[in-house]
C-alpha positions as CSV (number, residue, x, y, z in Angstrom):
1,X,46.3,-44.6,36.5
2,X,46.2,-47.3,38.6
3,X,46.0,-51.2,37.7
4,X,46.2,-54.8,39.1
5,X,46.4,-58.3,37.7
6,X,45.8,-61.4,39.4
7,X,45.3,-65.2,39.1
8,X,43.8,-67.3,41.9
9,X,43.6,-70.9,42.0
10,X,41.9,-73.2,44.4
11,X,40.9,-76.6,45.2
12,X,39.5,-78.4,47.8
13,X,37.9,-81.6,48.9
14,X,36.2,-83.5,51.9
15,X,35.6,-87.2,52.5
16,X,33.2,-88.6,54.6
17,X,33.5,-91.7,55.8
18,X,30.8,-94.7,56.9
19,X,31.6,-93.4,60.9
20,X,30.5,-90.4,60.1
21,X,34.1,-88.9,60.3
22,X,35.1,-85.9,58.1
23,X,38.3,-84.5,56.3
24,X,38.8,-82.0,54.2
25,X,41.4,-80.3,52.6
26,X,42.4,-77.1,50.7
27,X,45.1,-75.9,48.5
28,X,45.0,-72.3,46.9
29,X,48.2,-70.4,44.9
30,X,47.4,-66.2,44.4
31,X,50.0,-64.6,42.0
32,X,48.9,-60.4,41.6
33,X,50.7,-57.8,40.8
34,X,49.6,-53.5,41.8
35,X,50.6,-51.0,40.0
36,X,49.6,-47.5,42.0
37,X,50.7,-44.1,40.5
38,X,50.3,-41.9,43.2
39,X,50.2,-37.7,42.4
40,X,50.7,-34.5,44.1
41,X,47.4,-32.9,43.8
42,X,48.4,-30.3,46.3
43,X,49.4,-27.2,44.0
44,X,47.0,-26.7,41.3
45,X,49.0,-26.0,38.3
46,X,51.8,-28.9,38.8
47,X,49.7,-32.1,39.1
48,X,52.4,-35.2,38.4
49,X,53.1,-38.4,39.4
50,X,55.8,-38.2,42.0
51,X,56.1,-42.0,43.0
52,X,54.9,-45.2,40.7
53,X,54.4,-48.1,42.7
54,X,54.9,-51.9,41.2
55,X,54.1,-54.5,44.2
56,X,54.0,-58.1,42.8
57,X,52.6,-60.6,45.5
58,X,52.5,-64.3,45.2
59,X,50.9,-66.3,48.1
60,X,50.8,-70.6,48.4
61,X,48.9,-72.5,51.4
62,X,46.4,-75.0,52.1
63,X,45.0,-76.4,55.1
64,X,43.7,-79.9,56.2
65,X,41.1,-80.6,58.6
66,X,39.4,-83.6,60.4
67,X,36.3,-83.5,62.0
68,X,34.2,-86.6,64.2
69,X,31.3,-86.8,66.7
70,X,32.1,-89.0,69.6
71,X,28.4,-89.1,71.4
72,X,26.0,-87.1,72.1
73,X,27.9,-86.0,75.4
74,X,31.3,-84.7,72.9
75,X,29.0,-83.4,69.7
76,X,32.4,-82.4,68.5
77,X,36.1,-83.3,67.9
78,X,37.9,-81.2,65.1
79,X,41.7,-81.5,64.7
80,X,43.3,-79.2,61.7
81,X,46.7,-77.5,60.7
82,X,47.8,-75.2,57.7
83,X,50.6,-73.7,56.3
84,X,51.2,-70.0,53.9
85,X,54.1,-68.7,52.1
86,X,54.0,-65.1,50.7
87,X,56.5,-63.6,48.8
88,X,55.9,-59.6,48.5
89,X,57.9,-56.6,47.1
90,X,57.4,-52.9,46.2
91,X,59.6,-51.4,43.6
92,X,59.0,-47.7,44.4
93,X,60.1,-45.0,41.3
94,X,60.2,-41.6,43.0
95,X,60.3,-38.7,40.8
96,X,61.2,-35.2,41.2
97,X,58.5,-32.7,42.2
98,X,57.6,-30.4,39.1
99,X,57.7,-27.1,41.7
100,X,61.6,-28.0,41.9
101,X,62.2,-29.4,38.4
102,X,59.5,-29.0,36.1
103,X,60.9,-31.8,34.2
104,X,59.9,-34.2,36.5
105,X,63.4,-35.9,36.9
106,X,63.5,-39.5,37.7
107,X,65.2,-39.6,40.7
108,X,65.6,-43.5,42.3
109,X,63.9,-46.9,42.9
110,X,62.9,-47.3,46.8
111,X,62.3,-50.9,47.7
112,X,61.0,-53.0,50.3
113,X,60.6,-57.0,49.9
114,X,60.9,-60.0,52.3
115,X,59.3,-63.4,52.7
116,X,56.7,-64.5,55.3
117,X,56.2,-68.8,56.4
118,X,53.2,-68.7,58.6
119,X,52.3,-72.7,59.7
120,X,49.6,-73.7,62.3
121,X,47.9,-76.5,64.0
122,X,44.7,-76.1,66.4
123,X,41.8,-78.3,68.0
124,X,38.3,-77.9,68.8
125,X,36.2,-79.6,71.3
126,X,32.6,-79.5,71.8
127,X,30.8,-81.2,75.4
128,X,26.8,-81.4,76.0
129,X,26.6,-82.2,79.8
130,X,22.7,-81.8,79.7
131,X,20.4,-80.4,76.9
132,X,21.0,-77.1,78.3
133,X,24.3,-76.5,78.7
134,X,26.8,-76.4,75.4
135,X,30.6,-75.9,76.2
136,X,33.0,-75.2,73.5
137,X,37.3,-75.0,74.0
138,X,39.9,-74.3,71.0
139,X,43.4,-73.6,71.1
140,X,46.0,-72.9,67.9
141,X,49.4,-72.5,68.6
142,X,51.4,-71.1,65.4
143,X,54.8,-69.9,63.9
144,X,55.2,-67.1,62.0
145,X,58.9,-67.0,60.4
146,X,60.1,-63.4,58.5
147,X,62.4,-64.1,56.0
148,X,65.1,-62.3,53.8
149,X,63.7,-58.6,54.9
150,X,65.3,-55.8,52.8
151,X,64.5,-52.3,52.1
152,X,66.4,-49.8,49.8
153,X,65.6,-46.1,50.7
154,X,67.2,-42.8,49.4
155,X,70.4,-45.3,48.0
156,X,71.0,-46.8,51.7
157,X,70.5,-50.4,51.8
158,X,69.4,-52.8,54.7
159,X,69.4,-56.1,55.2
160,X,67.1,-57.4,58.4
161,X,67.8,-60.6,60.4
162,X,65.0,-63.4,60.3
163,X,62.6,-63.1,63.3
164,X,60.4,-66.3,64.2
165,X,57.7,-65.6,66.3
166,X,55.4,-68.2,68.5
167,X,52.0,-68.1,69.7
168,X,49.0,-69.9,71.2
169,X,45.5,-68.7,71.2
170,X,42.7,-70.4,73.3
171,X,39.8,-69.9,73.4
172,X,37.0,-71.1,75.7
173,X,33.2,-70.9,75.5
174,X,29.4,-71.9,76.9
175,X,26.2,-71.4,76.1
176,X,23.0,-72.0,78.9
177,X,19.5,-72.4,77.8
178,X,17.5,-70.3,80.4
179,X,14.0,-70.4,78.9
180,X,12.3,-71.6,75.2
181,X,13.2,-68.3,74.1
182,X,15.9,-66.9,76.1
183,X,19.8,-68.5,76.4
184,X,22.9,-66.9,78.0
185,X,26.4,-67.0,75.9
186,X,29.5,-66.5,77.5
187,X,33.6,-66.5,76.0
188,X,37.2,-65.5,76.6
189,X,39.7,-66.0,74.6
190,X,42.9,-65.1,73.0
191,X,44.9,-64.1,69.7
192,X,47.8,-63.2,68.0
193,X,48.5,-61.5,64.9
194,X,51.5,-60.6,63.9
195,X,52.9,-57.8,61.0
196,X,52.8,-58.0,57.7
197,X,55.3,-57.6,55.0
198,X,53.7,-54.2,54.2
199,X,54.1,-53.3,58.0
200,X,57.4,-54.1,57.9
201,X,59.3,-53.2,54.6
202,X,56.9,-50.9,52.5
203,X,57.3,-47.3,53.2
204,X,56.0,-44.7,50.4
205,X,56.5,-41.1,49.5
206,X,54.1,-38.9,48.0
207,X,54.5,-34.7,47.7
208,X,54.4,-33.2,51.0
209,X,53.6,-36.5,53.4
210,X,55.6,-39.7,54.0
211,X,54.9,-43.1,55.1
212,X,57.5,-45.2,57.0
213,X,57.4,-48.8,57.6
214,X,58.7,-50.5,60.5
215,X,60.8,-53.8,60.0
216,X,61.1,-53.9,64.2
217,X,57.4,-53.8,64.5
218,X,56.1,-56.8,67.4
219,X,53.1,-59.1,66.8
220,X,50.2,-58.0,68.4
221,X,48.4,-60.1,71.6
222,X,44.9,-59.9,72.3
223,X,42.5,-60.9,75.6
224,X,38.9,-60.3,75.5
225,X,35.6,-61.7,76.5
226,X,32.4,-61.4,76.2
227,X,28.6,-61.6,77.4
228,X,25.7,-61.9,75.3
229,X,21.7,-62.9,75.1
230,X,20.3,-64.4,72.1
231,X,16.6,-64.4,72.1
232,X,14.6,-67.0,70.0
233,X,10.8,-66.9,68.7
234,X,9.1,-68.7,65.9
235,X,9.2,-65.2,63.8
236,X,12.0,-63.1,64.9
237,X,15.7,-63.7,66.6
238,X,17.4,-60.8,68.3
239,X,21.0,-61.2,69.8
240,X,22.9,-59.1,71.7
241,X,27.0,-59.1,72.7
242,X,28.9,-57.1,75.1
243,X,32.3,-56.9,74.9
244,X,36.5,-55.8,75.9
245,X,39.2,-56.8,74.2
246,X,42.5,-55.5,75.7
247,X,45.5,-55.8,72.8
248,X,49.1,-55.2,74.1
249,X,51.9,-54.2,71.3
250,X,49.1,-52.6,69.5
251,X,50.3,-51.9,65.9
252,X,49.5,-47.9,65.2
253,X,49.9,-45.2,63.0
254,X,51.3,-41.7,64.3
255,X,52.3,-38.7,62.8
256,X,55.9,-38.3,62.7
257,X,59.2,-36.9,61.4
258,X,60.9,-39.3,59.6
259,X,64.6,-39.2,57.6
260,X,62.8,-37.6,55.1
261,X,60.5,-35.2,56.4
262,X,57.0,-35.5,57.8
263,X,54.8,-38.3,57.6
264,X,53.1,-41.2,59.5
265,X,54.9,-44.2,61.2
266,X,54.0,-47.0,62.3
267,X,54.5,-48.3,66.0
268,X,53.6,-50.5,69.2
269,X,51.5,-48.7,71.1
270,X,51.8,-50.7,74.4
271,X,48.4,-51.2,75.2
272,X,44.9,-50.8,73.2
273,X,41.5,-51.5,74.5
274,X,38.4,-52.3,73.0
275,X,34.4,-52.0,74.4
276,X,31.4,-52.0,73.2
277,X,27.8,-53.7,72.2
278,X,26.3,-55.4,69.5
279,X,22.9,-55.8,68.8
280,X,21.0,-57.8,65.7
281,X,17.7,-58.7,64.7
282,X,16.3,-61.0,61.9
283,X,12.5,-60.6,61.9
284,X,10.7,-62.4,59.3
285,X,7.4,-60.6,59.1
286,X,5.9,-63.1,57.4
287,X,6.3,-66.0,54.4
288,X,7.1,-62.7,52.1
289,X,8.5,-59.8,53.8
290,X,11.9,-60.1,56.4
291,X,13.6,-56.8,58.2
292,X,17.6,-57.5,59.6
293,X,18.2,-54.8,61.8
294,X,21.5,-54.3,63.4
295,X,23.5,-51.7,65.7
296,X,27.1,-51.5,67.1
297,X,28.6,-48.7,69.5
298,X,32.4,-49.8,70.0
299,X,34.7,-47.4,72.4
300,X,38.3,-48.2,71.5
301,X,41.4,-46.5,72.4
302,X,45.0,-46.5,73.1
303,X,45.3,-46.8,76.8
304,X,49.1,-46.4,76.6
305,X,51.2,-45.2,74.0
306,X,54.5,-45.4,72.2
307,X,57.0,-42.6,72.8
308,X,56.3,-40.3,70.2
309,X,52.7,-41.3,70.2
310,X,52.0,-40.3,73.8
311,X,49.1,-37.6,71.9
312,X,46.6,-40.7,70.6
313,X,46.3,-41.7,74.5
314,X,42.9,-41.7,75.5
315,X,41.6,-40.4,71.9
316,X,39.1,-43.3,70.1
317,X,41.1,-44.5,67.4
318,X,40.6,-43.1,63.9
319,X,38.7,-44.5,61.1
320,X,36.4,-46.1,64.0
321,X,33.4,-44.9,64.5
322,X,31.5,-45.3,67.9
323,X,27.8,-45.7,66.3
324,X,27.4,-47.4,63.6
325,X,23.2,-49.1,62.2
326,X,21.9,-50.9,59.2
327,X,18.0,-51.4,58.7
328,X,17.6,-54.2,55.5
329,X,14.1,-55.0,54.5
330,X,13.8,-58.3,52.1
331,X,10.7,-59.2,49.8
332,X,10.8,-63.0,48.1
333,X,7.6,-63.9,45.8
334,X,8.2,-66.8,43.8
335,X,11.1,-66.2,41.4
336,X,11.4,-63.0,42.7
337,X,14.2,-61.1,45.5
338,X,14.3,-57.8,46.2
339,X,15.6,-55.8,49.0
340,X,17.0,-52.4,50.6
341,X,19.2,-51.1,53.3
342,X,20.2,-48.0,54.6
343,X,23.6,-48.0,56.3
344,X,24.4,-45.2,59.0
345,X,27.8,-44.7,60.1
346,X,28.7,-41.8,62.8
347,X,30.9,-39.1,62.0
348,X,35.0,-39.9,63.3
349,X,38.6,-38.7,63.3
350,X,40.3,-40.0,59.8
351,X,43.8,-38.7,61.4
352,X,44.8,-37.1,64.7
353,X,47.0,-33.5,64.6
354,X,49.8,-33.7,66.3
355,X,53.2,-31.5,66.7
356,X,54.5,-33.3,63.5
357,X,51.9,-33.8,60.9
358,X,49.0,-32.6,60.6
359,X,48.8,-29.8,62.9
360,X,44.5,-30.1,63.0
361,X,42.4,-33.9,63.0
362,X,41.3,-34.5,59.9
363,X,37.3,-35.9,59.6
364,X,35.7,-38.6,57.7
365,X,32.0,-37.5,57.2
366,X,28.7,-39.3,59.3
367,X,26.7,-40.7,56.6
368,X,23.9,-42.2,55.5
369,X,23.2,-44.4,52.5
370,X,20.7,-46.5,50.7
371,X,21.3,-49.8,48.8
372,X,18.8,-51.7,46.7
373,X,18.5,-54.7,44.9
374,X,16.3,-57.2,42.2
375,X,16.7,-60.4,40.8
376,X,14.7,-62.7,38.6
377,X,14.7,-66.6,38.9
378,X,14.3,-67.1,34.5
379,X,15.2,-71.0,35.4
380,X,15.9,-72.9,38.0
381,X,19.6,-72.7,36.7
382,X,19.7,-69.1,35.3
383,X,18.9,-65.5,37.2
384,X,19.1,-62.3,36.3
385,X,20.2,-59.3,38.9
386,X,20.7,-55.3,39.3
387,X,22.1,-53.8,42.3
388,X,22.2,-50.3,42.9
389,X,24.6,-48.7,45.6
390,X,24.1,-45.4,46.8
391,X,20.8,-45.2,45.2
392,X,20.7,-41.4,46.4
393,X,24.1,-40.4,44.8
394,X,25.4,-38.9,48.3
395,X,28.4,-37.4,48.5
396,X,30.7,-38.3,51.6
397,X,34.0,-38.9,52.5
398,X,34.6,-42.2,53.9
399,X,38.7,-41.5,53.6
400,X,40.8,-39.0,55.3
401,X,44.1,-40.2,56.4
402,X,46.5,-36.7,56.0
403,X,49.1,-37.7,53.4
404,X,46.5,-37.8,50.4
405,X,43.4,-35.7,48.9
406,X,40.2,-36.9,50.9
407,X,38.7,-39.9,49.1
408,X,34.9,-39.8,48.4
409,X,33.1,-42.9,49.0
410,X,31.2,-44.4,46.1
411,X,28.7,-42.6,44.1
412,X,25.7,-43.9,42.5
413,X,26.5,-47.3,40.9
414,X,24.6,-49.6,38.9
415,X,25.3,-53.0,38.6
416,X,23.5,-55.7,36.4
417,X,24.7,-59.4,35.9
418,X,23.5,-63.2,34.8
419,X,24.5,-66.2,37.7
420,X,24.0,-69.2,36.0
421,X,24.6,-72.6,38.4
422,X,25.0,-75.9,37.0
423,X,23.4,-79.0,39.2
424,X,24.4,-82.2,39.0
425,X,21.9,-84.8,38.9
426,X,21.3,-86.9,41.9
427,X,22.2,-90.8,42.0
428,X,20.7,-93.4,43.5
């Protein structure tokens, strides 16, 4: 059985001033703690937990933010910065497998825990050289510091230096008006994103397939652009994005063989790149009926690999699919909402085989599946709701990574609720 507790706390507020100048600010504190009692299902008759996880996370930040419009030539002039601490660690009890000691014998705790400081500051300018023509350039530069890094595996202890890492991501946009209906959008840009504490310290066992973490891992860099149409009438709006994204130090999973047998580890791969379009549509038939139609193909791949990882080159990376579509029809009468969406995702690779582990792909189903929903205005402060996902009760798998039993995606669920909103009173 599997559990988690959590408390979340946030607060935040914004203060306009007679200028017209804004500043907010935010402050959240998250304190959860997983518990995840993982089994080998593998031999019929000897089902037992053979690792219990306990992974208590705590995470403290906020973020302050000042906005102002200068004329109607700079619409825009946003200055910010933030700053998040997470603690994390996994206390791992591995336990013997029952085809060895039917006992089950406790065996050890495996452990992985460190400390990441992430602190930022950016800027964001906006300049309207004709009615036409929008232009839009940010930039954030950040530090990422990794603290107190340990793991304790098999009884050998480690203790990691602390790694601070920089970066700066800018990014650079416009936006054209060609016709009343038709405008040209153009970016680049860059960004970073560096490993997390899970990357880096968490590795996991389970009967038969092993997971290793990487505390050497790099951040990864990315560089894309992208081209796009957005096409405006009274009734409907249709946009469409091409795009390539090229990321360098790409952080990967491969199959492996680790200290303790066969597994997946995680790597740089040292080059990743992205392509693809994206098409959506909001049509609203008319005052009562509206249709969002949407459609992605994305062509990603590892372009050069990691030694050891040479086998993904080439191959579109798993758990992406190229074709993915959603087709959502909405109905609104009064107090009354109702709506339903089919969702199509293409058939892809859950995990490549490989010399190591496993020796054939492993697939993750193409399916197709229908949402629906209600709801009931009873009040203007009080509605009532049902949502229904996978209203056909398909079975599919939607997981399929190689080191545990293929996870089915959800079944027929029913959900009913009450929102209830309070509104304050307007003042003169």
């Amino acid at each position: 059985m599997n559990s988690d507790r959590g408390t979340d706390l946030a607060a935040g507020m914004t203060k306009v001033s007679a200028s017209g100048d804004a500043l907010s600010a935010t402050i959240f504190y998250t304190d959860a703690t997983f518990r995840t009692n993982n089994s080998d299902t593998t031999r019929w008759a000897n089902e037992n937990v053979t690792n219990a996880h306990v992974q208590p996370v705590t995470s403290l930040g906020g973020s302050i933010q000042w906005n102002r419009k200068l004329s109607n030539l700079w619409p825009l002039l946003s200055l910010g910065a933030d700053y998040n601490v997470v603690h994390g660690r996994n206390d791992a009890a591995i336990f013997q497998d029952k085809a060895i000691d039917p006992a089950g014998e406790f065996l050890r705790v495996d452990v992985g825990s460190g400390r990441q400081e992430l602190a930022g500051v950016f800027a964001q300018a906006s300049i309207q050289p004709s009615e036409r023509l929008l232009v839009s350039g940010s930039a954030r530069g950040e530090q990422i510091r990794t603290l107190d890094g340990y793991t304790s595996l098999g009884g050998i202890e480690t203790t990691y230096d602390d790694k601070t890492h920089h970066a700066f991501s800018p990014r650079v946009s416009a936006r054209y008006v060609l016709t009343d209906s038709w405008a040209l959008r153009a970016a680049a840009y860059g960004a970073f994103r560096a490993p997390n504490l899970d990357n880096l310290y968490r590795s996991y066992a389970a009967y038969g397939a092993y997971g290793y973490s990487n505390p050497y891992l790099k951040p990864e860099r990315l560089e894309g652009a992208e081209l796009g149409f957005d096409f405006d009438r009274a009734h409907a709006r249709t946009q469409l994005t091409a795009f390539q994204n090229t990321i360098r130090d790409f952080i990967a999973y491969y199959g492996c063989t680790g200290p303790a047998g066969d597994g997946t580890c995680l790597t740089n791969a040292e080059r990743m790149r992205s392509r693809g379009l994206e098409v959506n549509t909001d049509w609203r038939i008319d005052a009562r009926w509206q249709a969002i139609l949407a459609y992605a193909y994305t062509s990603a791949e590892i372009v050069k690999g990691a030694p050891g990882a040479e086998y993904l080159e080439g191959k579109q990376l798993a758990e992406l699919p190229r074709n993915s579509a959603s087709v959502e029809l909405l109905y609104s009468k009064g107090g009354i909402q109702a709506g339903a969406r089919i969702r199509y995702v293409q058939r892809m690779v859950g995990a490549y085989g490989n010399a190591s582990y496993p020796v054939n792909d492993l697939f993750i189903d193409q399916h197709t599946i229908v949402d629906a929903s209600i709801s009931y205005a009873a009040t203007d402060s009080l509605r009532l709701y049902a949502k229904v996902e996978n209203l056909l009760n398909k079975s599919y798998i939607v997981n399929n990574d190689s080191y545990s039993p293929p996870q089915l995606g959800t079944p027929f669920s029913l959900f009913c609720g009450v929102r209830w909103s309070i509104k304050r009173a307007a003042h003169e």
